[in-house]
C-alpha positions in Angstrom: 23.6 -5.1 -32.9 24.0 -6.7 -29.7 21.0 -8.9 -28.2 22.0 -9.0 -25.1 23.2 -6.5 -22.6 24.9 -9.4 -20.6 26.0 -13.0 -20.4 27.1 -15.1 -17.9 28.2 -18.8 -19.0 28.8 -21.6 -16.3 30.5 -19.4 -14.4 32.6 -20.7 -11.2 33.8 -18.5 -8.1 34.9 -20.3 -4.9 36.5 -19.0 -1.9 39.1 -21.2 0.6 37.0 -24.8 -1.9 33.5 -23.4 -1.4 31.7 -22.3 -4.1 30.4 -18.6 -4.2 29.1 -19.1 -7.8 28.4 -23.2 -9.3 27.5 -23.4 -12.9 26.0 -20.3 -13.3 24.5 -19.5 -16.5 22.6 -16.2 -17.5 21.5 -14.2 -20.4 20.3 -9.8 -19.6 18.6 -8.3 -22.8 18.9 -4.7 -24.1 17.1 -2.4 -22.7 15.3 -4.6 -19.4 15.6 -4.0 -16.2 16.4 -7.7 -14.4 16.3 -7.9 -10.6 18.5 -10.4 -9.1 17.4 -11.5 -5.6 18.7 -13.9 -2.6 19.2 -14.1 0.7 22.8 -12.5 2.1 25.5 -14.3 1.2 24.0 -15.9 -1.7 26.3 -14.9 -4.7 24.6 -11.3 -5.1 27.7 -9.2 -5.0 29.8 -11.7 -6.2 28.7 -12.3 -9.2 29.0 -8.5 -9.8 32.6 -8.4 -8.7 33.1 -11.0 -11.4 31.1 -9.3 -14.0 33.5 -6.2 -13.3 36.8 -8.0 -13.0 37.6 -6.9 -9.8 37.7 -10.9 -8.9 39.2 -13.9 -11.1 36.4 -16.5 -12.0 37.7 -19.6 -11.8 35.6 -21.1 -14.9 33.4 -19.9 -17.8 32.6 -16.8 -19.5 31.2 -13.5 -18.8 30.4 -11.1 -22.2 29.1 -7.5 -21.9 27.7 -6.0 -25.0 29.4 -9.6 -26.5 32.8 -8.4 -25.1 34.5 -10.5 -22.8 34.8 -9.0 -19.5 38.7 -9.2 -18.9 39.1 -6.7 -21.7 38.7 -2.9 -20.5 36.4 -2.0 -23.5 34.0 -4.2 -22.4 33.2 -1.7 -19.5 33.0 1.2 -21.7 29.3 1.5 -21.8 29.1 0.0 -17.6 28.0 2.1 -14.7 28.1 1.0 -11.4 27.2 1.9 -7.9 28.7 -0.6 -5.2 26.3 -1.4 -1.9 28.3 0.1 0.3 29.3 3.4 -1.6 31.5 6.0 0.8 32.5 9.1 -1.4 35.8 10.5 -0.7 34.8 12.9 2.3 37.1 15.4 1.6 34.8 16.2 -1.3 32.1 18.2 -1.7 29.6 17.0 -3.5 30.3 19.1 -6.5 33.6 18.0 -7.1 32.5 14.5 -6.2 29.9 14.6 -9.7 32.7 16.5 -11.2 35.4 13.7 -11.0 33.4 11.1 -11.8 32.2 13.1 -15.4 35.7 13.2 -16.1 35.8 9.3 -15.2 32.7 8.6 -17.2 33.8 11.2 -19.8 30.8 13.0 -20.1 29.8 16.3 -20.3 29.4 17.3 -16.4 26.7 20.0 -17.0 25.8 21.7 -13.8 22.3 22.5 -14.7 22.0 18.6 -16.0 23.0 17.5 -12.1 21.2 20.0 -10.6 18.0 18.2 -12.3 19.3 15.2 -11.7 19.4 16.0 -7.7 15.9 17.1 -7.7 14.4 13.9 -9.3 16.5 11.6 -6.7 15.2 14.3 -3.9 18.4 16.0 -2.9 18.6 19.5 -2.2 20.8 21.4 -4.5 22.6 22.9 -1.5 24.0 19.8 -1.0 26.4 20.5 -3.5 28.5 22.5 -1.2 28.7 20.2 1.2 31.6 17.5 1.7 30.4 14.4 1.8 31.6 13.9 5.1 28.6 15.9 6.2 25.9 13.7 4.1 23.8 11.5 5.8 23.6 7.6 4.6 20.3 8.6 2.3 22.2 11.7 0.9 25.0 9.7 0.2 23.4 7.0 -1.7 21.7 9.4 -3.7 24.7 11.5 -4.6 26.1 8.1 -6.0 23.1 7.5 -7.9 23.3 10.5 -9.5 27.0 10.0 -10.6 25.9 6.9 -12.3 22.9 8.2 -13.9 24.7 11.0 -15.4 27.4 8.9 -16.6 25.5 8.3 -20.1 26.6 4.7 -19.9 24.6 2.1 -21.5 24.2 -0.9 -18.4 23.8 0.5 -14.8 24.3 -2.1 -12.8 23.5 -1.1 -9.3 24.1 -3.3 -5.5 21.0 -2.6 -3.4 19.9 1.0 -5.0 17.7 1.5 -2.1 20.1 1.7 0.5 19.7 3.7 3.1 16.6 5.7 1.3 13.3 6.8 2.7 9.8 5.7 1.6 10.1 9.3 -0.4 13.2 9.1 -1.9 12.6 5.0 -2.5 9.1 6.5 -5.0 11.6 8.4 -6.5 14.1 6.4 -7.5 11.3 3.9 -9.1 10.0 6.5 -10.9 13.5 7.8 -12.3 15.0 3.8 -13.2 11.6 3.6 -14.9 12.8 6.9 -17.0 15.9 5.8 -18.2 14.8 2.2 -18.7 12.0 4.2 -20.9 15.4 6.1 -22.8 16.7 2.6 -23.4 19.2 2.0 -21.1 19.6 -1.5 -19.2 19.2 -1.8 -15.7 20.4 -4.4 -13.5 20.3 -4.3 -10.0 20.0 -6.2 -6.7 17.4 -6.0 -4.3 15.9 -7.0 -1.2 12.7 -5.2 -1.6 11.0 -8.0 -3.4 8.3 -5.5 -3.6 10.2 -3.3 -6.3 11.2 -6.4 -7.5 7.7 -7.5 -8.5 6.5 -4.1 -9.8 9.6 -2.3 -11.6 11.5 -5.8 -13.0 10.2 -7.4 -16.5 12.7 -10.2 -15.5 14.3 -11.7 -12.4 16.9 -13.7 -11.3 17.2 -15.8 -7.6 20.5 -17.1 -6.6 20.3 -19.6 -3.5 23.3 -20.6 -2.5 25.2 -19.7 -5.2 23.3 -21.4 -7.5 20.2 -19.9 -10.3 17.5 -21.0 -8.7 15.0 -19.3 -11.0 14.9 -16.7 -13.9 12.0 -15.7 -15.5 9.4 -12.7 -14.9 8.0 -11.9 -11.9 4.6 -13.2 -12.3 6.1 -17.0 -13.9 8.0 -17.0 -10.5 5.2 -16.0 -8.3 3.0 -18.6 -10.5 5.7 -21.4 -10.6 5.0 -21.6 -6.7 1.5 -21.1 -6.5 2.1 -17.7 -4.4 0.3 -14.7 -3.3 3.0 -12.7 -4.1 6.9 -12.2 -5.3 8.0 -12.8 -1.6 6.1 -15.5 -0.7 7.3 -17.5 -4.2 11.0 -16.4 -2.9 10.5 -18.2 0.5 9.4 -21.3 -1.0 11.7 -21.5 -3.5 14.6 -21.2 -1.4 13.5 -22.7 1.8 
């Protein structure tokens, strides 16, 4: 059984000779749920779009479940939700959860999305709705619902809170903190260092494309003799 959920070893991304990723090295166990934090434009996304293959890496070694990302089967236990997620909005948001059981091959149980709605805060009449009609909030949390259905192992979700409320933001704390309860690993950017520090057992900072710091919450906030989680960022990357 695997240790680790993911691992990135001195792993190298440029763009036109600058580097979006140097040397970047880091281990996600089972079953946590690991915050990785930095300013924009720091290597957030990036190093996402590596982990999936949807851009070359120009050195090192990326492993999910101990399979090496190039290979398809390494994403067979992945979900993801991008930052900017845009359904097709054509769709209503029925056949949107649908599709994407039949993507993630699982069951696509009405009764299991129409709980999963009401924990995220969306009304089930939203089903009928195309998503052109969704607002930004309603959106977002139509995507996170795909993905939480999906059964998948690792979610691995770009900026969760997008675009939600104060509400629908206590919400969606209170449902990653289910499913990281049922054993599934979470890992997700944020800038909300706030749910950083209170939902993450681990964290990650990236400064410049660079690890600047990995380690819980507390070590970090300790390791710069702050007040609190955002404070320790500022000084650590200023």
């Amino acid at each position: 059984m695997q240790n680790h959920a993911l691992r990135f070893r001195n792993v190298r991304k440029s763009y036109a000779g600058a580097d979006a990723l140097a040397d970047f090295s880091l281990d996600v166990a089972r079953g946590a749920c690991f915050g990785v934090v930095g300013a924009n434009g720091a290597g957030k996304t990036t190093l996402i779009k590596c982990m999936l293959d949807i851009c070359d890496i120009d050195a090192g070694e990326i492993f999910i479940l101990d399979v090496p990302h190039r290979e398809t089967a390494a994403r067979a236990q992945l979900a993801f939700l991008p930052e900017r997620f845009n359904p097709p909005h054509f769709l209503t948001g029925r056949d949107f959860l649908k599709h994407m059981a039949s993507l993630y091959r699982s069951t696509g149980d009405e009764a299991a999305a129409l709980e999963m709605l009401s924990d995220l805060g969306l009304d089930a009449a939203a089903l009928d709705k195309t998503a052109r009609d969704y607002s930004k909030g309603m959106t977002q949390k139509l995507g996170l619902a795909a993905c939480f259905l999906s059964g998948r192992e690792i979610l691995v979700l770009d900026e969760p809170s997008s675009g939600l409320d104060p509400r629908a933001r206590a919400l969606l704390k209170r449902k990653l903190a289910a499913l990281r309860a049922a054993g599934r690993t979470i890992l997700f950017t944020s800038h909300a260092l706030a749910d950083v520090e209170e939902m993450c057992d681990q964290v990650a900072v990236i400064h410049d494309g660079r690890l600047k710091f990995t380690g819980t919450p507390a070590s970090l906030t300790a390791s710069q003799h702050a007040p609190d989680l955002e404070q320790a960022f500022m000084t650590l990357t200023a």
